[in-house]
FINU-320772 format. One record per atom (N, C-alpha, C): residue number from 1; residue in one letter; atom name; x, y, z. Coordinates in Angstrom, 1 decimal, padded with zeros to 4 digits, always signed. Layout:
<rs>
R    k  r   a    east   north      up
R  NUM  a  CA       X       Y       Z
...
</rs>
This chain:
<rs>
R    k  r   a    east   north      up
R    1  x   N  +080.0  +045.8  -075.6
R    1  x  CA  +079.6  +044.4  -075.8
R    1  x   C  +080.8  +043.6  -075.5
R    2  x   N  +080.5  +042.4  -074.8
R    2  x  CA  +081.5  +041.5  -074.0
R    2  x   C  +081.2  +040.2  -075.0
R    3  x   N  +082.3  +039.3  -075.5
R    3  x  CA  +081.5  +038.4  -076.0
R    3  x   C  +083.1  +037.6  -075.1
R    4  x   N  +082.3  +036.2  -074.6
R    4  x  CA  +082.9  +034.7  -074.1
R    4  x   C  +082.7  +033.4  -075.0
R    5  x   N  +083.9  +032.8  -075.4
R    5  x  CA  +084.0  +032.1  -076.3
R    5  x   C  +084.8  +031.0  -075.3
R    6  x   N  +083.5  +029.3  -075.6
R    6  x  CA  +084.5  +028.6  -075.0
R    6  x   C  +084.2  +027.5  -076.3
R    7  x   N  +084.6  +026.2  -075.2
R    7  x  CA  +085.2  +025.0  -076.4
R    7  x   C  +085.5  +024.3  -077.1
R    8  x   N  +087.0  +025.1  -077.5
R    8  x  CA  +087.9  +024.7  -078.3
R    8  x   C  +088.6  +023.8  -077.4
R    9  x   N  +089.7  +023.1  -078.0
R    9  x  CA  +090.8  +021.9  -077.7
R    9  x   C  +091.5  +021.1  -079.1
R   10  x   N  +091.5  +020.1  -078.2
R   10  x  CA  +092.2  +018.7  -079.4
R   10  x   C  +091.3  +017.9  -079.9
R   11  x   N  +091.5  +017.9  -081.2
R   11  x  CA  +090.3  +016.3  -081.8
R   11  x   C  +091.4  +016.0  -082.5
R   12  x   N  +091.0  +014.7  -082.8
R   12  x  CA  +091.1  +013.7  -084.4
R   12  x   C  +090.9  +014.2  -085.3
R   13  x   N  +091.5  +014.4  -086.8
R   13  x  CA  +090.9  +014.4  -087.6
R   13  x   C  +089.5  +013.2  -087.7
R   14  x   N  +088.3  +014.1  -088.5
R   14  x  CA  +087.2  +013.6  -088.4
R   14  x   C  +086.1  +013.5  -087.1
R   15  x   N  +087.0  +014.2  -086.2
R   15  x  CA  +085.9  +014.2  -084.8
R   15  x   C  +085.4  +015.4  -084.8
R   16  x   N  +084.9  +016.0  -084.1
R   16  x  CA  +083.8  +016.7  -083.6
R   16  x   C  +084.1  +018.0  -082.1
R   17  x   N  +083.9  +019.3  -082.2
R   17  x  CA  +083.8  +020.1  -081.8
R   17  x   C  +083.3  +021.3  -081.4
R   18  x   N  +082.4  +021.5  -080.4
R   18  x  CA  +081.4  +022.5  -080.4
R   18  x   C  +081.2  +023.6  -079.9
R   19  x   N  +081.9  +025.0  -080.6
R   19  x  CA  +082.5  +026.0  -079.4
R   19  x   C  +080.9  +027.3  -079.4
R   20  x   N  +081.1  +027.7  -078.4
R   20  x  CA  +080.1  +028.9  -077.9
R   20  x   C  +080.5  +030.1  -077.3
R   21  x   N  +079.4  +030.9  -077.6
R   21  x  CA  +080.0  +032.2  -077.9
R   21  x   C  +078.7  +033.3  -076.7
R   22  x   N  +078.9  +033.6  -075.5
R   22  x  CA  +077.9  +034.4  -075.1
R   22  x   C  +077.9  +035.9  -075.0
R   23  x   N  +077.0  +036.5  -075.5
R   23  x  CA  +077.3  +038.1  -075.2
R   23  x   C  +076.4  +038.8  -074.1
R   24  x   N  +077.8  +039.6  -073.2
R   24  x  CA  +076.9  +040.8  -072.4
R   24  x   C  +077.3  +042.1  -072.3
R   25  x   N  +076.9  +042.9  -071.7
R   25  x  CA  +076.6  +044.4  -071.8
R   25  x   C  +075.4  +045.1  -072.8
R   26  x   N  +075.9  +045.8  -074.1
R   26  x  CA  +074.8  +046.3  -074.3
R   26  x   C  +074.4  +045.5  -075.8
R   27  x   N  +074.2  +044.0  -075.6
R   27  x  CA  +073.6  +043.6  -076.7
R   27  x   C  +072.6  +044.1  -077.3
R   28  x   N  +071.3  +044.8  -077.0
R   28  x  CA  +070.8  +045.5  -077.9
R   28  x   C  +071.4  +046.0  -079.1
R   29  x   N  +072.9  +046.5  -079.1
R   29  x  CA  +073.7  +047.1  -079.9
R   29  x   C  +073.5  +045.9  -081.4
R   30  x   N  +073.6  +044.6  -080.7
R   30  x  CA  +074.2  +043.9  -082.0
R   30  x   C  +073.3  +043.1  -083.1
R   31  x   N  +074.0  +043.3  -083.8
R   31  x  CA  +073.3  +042.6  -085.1
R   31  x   C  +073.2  +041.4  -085.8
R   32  x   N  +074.6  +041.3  -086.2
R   32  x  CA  +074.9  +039.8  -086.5
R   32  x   C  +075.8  +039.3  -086.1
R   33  x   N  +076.0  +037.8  -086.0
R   33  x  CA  +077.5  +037.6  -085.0
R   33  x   C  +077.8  +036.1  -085.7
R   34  x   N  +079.1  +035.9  -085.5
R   34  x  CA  +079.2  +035.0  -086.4
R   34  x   C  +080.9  +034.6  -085.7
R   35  x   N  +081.9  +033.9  -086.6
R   35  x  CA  +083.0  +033.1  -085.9
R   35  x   C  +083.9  +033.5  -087.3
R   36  x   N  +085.5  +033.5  -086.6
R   36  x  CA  +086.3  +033.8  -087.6
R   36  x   C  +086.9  +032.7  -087.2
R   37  x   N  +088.2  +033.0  -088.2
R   37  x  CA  +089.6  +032.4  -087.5
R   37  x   C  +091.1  +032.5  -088.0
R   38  x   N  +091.9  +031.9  -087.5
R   38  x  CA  +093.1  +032.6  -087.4
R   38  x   C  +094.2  +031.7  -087.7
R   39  x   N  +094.7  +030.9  -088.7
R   39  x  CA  +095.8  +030.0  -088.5
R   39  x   C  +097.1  +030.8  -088.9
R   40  x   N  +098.3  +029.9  -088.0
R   40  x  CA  +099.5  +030.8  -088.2
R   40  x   C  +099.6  +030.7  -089.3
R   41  x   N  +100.3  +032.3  -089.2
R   41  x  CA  +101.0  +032.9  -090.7
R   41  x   C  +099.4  +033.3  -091.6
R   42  x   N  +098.3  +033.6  -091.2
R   42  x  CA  +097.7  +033.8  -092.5
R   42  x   C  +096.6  +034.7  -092.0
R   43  x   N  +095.7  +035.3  -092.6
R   43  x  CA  +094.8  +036.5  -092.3
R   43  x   C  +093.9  +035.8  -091.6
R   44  x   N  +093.1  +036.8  -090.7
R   44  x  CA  +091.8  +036.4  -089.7
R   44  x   C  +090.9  +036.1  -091.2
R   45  x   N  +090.0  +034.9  -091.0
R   45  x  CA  +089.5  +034.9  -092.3
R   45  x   C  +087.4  +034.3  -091.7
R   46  x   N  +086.8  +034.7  -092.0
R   46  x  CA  +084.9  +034.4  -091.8
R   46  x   C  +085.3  +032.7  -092.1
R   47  x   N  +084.8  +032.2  -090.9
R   47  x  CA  +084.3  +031.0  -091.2
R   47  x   C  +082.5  +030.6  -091.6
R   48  x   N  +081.7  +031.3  -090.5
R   48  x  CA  +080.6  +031.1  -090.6
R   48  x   C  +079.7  +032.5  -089.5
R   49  x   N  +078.5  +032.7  -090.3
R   49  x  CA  +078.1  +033.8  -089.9
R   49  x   C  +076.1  +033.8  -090.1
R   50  x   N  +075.6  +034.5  -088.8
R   50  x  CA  +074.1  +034.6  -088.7
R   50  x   C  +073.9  +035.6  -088.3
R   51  x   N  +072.6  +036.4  -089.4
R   51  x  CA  +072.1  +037.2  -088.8
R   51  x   C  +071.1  +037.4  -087.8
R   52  x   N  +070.7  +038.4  -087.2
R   52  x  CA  +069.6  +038.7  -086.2
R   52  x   C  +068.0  +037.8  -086.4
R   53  x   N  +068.1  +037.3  -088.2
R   53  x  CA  +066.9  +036.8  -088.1
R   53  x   C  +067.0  +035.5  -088.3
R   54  x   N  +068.4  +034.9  -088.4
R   54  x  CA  +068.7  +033.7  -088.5
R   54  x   C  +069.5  +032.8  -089.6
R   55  x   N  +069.4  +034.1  -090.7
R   55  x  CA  +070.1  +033.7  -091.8
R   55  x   C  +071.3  +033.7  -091.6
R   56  x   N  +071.9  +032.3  -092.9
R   56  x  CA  +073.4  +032.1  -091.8
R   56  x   C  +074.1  +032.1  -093.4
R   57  x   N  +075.6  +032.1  -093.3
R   57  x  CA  +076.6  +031.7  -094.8
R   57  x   C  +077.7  +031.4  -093.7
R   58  x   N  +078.5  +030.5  -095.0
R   58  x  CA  +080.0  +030.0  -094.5
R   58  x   C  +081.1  +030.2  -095.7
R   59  x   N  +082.1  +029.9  -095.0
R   59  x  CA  +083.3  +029.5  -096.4
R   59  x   C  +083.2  +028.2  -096.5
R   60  x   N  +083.4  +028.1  -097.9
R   60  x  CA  +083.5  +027.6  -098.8
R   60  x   C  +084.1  +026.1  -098.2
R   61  x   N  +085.0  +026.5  -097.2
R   61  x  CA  +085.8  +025.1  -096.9
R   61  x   C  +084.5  +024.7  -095.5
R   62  x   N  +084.2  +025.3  -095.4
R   62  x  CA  +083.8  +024.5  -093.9
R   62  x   C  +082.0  +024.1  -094.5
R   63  x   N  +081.7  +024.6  -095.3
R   63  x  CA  +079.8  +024.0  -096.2
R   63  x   C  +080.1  +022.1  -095.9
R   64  x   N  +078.2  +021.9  -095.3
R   64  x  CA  +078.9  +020.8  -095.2
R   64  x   C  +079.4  +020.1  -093.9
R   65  x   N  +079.9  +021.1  -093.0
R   65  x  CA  +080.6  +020.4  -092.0
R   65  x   C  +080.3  +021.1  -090.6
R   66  x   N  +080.6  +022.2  -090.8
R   66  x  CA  +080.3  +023.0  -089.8
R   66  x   C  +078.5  +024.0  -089.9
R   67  x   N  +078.1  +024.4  -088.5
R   67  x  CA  +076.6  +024.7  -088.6
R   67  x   C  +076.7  +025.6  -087.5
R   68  x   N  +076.4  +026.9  -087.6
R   68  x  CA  +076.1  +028.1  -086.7
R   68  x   C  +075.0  +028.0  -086.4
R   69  x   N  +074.3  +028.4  -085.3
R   69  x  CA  +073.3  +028.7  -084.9
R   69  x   C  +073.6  +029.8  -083.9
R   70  x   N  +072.5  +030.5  -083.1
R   70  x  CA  +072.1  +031.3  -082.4
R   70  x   C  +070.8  +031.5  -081.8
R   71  x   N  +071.2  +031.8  -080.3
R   71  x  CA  +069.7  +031.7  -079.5
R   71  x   C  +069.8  +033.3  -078.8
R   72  x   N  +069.0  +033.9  -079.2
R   72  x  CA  +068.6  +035.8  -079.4
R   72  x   C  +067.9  +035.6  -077.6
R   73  x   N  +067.8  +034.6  -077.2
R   73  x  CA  +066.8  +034.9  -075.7
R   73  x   C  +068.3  +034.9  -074.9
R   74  x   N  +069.3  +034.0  -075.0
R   74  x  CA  +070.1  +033.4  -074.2
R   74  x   C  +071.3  +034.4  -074.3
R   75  x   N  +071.5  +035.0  -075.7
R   75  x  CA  +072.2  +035.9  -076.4
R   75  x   C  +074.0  +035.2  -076.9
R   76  x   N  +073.7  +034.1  -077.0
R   76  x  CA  +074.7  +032.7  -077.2
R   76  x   C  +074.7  +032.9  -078.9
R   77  x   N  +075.6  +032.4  -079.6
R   77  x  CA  +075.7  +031.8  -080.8
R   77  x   C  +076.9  +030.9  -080.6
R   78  x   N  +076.9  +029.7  -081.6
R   78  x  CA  +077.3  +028.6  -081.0
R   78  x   C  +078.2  +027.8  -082.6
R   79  x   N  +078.9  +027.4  -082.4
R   79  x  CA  +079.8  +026.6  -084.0
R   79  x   C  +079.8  +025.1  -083.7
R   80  x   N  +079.0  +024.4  -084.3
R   80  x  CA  +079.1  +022.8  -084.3
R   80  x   C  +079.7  +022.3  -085.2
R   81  x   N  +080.8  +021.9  -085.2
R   81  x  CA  +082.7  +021.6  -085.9
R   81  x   C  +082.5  +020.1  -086.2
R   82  x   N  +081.7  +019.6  -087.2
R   82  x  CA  +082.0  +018.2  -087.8
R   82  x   C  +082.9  +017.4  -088.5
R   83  x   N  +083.4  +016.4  -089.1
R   83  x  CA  +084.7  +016.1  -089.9
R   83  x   C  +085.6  +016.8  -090.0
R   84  x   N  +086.3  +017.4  -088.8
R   84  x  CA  +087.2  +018.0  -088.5
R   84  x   C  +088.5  +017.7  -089.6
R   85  x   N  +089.3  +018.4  -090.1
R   85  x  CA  +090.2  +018.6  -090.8
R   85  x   C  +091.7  +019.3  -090.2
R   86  x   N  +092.8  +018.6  -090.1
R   86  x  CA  +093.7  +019.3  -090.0
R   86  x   C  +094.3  +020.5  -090.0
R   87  x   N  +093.6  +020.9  -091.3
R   87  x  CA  +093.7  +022.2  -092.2
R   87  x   C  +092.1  +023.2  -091.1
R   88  x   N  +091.5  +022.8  -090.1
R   88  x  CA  +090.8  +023.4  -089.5
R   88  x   C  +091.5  +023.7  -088.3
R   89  x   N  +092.6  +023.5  -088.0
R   89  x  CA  +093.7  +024.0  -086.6
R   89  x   C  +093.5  +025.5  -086.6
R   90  x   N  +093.1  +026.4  -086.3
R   90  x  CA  +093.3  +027.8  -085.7
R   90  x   C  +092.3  +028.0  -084.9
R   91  x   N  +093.4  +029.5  -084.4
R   91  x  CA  +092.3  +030.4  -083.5
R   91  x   C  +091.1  +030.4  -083.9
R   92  x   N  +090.1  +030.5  -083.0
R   92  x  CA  +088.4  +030.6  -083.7
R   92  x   C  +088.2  +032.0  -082.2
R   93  x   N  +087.7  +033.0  -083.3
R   93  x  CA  +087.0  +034.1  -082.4
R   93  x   C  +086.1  +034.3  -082.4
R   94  x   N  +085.1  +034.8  -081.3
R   94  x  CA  +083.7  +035.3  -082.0
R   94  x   C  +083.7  +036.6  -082.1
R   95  x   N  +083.2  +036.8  -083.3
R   95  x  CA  +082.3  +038.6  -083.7
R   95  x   C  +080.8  +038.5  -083.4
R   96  x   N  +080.8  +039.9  -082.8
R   96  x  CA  +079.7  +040.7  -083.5
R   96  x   C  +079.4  +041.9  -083.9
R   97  x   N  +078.5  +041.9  -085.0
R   97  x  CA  +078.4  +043.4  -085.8
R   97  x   C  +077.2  +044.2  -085.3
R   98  x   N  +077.2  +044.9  -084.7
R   98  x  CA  +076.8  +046.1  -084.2
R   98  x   C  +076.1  +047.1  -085.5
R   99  x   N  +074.7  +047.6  -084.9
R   99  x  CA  +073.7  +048.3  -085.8
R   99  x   C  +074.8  +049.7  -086.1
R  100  x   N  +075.5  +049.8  -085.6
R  100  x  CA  +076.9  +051.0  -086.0
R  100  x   C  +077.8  +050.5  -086.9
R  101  x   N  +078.0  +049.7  -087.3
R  101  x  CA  +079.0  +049.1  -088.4
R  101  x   C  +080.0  +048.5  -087.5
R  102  x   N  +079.9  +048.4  -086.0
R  102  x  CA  +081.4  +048.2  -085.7
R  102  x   C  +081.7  +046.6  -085.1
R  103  x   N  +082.8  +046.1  -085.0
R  103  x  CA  +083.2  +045.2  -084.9
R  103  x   C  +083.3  +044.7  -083.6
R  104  x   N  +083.1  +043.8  -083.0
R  104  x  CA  +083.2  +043.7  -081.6
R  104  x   C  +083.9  +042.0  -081.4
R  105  x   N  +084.7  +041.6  -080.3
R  105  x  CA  +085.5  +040.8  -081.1
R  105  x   C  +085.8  +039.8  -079.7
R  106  x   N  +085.9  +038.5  -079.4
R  106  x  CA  +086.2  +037.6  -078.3
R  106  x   C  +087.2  +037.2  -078.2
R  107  x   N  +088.0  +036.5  -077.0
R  107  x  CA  +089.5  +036.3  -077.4
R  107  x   C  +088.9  +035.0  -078.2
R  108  x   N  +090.3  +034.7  -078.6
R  108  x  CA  +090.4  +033.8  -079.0
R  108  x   C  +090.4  +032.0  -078.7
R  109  x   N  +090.0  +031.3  -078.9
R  109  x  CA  +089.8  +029.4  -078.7
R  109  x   C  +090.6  +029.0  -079.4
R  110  x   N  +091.3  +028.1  -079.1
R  110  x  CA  +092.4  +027.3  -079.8
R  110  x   C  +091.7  +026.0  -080.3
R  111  x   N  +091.6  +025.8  -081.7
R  111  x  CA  +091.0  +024.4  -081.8
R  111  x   C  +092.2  +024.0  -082.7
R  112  x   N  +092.6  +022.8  -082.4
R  112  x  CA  +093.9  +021.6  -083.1
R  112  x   C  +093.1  +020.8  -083.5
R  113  x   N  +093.2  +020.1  -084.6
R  113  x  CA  +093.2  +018.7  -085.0
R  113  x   C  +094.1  +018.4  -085.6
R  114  x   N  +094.6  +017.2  -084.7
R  114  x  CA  +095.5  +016.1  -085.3
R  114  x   C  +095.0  +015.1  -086.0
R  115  x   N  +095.8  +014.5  -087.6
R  115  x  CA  +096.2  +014.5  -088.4
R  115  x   C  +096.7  +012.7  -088.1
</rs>
């Protein structure tokens, strides 16, 4: 599994950012797919996540703001980034979880907000 992750960039605090995520090779493999992320100095940590049937969960900090979706025909899942926060500056990667337990992983998108 191949997953392409694009845009990230610069916002405002309080603006708006919509990054996407497409997978190919052997998607049949995958399950659920969902977006991490990465700010310096601290652990890869689940932002927001959907399963194969559509059910979705977030952290705590992003409820509210941010909204995953996914389209199973196009094989895309996608993060729509609202009231952007400072404290939302990191790497954003996409996962997906594979009917094998395994992890499958995109590079990374840089999303900044300035403050």
């Amino acid at each position: 599994v191949q997953l392409q992750a694009s845009g990230g960039g610069l916002v405002q605090a309080g603006g708006s950012l919509r990054l996407s995520c497409t997978a190919s090779g052997d998607i049949f493999r995958i399950n659920a797919m969902g977006w991490y992320r990465q700010a310096p100095g601290k652990q890869r940590e689940l932002v927001a996540g959907i399963s194969s049937g559509g059910s979705s969960n977030y952290a705590d900090a992003v409820k509210g703001r941010f909204t995953i979706s996914r389209d199973n025909a196009k094989n895309t899942v996608a993060l729509q980034m609202n009231s952007l926060k400072a404290e939302d500056t990191a790497v954003y990667y996409c996962n997906a979880k594979t009917y094998y337990g395994m992890d499958e992983w995109g590079k990374g998108t840089q999303v900044t907000v300035s403050s």
